[in-house]
MINU-487907 format. One record per residue (C-alpha): x, y, z; residue in three letters. Coordinates in steps of 0.2 Angstrom, whole numbers, padded with zeros to 4 digits, always signed. Example, Ala and Ser with C-alpha at 12.3 -4.5 7.8 and 13.67 -1.06 7.14 Angstrom:
MINU-487907
+0062-0022+0039Ala +0068-0005+0036Ser 
end
This chain:
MINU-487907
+0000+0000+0000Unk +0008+0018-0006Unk +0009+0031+0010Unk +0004+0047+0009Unk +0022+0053+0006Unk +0023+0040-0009Unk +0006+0049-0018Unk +0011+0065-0016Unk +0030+0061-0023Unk +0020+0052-0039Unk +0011+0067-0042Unk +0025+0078-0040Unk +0037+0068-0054Unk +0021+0066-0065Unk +0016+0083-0065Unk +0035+0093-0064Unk +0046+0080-0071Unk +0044+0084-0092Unk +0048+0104-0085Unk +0063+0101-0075Unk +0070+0090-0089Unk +0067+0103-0102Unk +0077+0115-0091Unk +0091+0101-0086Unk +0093+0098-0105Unk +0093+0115-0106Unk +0107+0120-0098Unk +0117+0105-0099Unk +0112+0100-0118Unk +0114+0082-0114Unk +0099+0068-0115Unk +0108+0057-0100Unk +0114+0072-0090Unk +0098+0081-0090Unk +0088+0065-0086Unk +0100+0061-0071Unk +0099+0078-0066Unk +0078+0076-0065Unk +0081+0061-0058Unk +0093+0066-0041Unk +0080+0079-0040Unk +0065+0067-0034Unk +0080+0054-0026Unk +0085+0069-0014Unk +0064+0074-0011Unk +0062+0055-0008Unk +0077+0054+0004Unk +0069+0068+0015Unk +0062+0062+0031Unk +0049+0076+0030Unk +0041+0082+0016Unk +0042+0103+0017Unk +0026+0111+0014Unk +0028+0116-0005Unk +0016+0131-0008Unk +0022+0130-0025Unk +0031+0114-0028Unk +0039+0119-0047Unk +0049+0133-0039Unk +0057+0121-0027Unk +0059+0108-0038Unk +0068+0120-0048Unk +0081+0127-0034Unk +0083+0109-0029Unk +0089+0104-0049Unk +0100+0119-0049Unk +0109+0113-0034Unk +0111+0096-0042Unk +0119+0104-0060Unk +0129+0116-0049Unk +0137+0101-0040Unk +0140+0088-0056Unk +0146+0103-0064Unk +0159+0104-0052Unk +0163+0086-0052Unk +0165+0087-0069Unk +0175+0101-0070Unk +0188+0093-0054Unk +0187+0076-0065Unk +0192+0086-0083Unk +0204+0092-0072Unk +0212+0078-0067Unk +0212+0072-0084Unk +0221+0086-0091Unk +0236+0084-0076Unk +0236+0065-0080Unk +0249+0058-0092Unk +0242+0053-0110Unk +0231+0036-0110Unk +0230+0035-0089Unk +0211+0038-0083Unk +0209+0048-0067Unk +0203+0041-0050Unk +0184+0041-0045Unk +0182+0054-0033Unk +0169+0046-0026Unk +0155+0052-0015Unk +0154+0071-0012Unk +0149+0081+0002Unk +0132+0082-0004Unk +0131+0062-0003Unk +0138+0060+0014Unk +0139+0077+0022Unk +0139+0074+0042Unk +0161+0073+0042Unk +0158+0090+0037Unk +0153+0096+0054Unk +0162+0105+0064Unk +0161+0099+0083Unk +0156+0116+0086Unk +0141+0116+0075Unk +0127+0109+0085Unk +0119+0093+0075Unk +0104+0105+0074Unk +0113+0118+0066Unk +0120+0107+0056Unk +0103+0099+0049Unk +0096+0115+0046Unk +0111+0119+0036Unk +0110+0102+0027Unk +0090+0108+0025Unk +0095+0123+0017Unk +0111+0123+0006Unk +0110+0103+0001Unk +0091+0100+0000Unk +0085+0116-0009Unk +0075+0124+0003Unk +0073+0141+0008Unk +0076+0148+0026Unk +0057+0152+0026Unk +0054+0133+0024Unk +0068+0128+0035Unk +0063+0141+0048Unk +0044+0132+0049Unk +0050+0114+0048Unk +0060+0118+0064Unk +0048+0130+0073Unk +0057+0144+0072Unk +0060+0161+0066Unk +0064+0164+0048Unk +0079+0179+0058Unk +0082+0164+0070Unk +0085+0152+0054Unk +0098+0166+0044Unk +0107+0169+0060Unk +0109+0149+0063Unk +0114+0147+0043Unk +0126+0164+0045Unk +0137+0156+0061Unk +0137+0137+0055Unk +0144+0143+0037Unk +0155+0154+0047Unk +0163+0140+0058Unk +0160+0127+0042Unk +0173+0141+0033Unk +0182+0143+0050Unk +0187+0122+0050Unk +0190+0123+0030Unk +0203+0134+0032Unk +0212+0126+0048Unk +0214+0113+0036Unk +0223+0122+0023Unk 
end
């Protein structure tokens, strides 16, 4: 028997799925790549625990698509450049899963895990801090301030590293 959540994903893809491919193939001018791109859109709505409320669904469909061809345009881009450092005929490592995939090594012990979720919620997921800000009963000036310090001390650890 489908849940509630299953229904209201079905009707999502039937009705959005032609319009975000159209703008994935857009951009990318690829079949496969646009396809994919539609694709990890509803795999990321369907990994979500909690479905946002989606006044108008397209619009976040959308935001969450364009964080999708943002981040496989950077894979692409660190694997072309891999290739190009490479000598002739040698293939470049995989570089595997990125933070997007697996993002909780990312957190700073600093960084409550509630701070951190909102922040997953936000930059990974596609929502906006007014969404964010209702899913966790709070502010939407609460929600910016959380996002502002987490980035802060994400940036803070990043360039410990270096």
């Amino acid at each position: 028997m489908e849940s509630a959540k299953d229904k209201f994903i079905a009707r999502l893809y039937r009705e959005h799925f032609q319009a975000l491919y159209r703008y994935a193939l857009a951009v990318t001018r690829d079949r496969e790549q646009a396809e994919d791109a539609a694709q990890q859109t509803f795999v990321r709505l369907c990994a979500m625990e909690e479905l946002p409320e989606l006044l108008r669904p397209r619009a976040w469909l959308l935001s969450v698509l364009k964080n999708v061809l943002r981040n496989e345009g950077r894979k692409r881009a660190v694997r072309q450049r891999l290739a190009a450092e490479l000598p002739e005929g040698e293939e470049p490592p995989d570089p595997g899963p990125g933070p997007e995939e697996h993002p909780d090594w990312l957190r700073p012990k600093q960084v409550s895990e509630e701070d951190f979720a909102l922040f997953k919620l936000v930059a990974l997921e596609g929502c906006t801090c007014a969404e964010a800000a209702r899913r966790f009963g709070i502010s939407e000036s609460a929600c910016q301030k959380r996002l502002q310090r987490t980035r802060l001390r994400l940036r803070e650890e990043l360039q410990k590293e270096k």
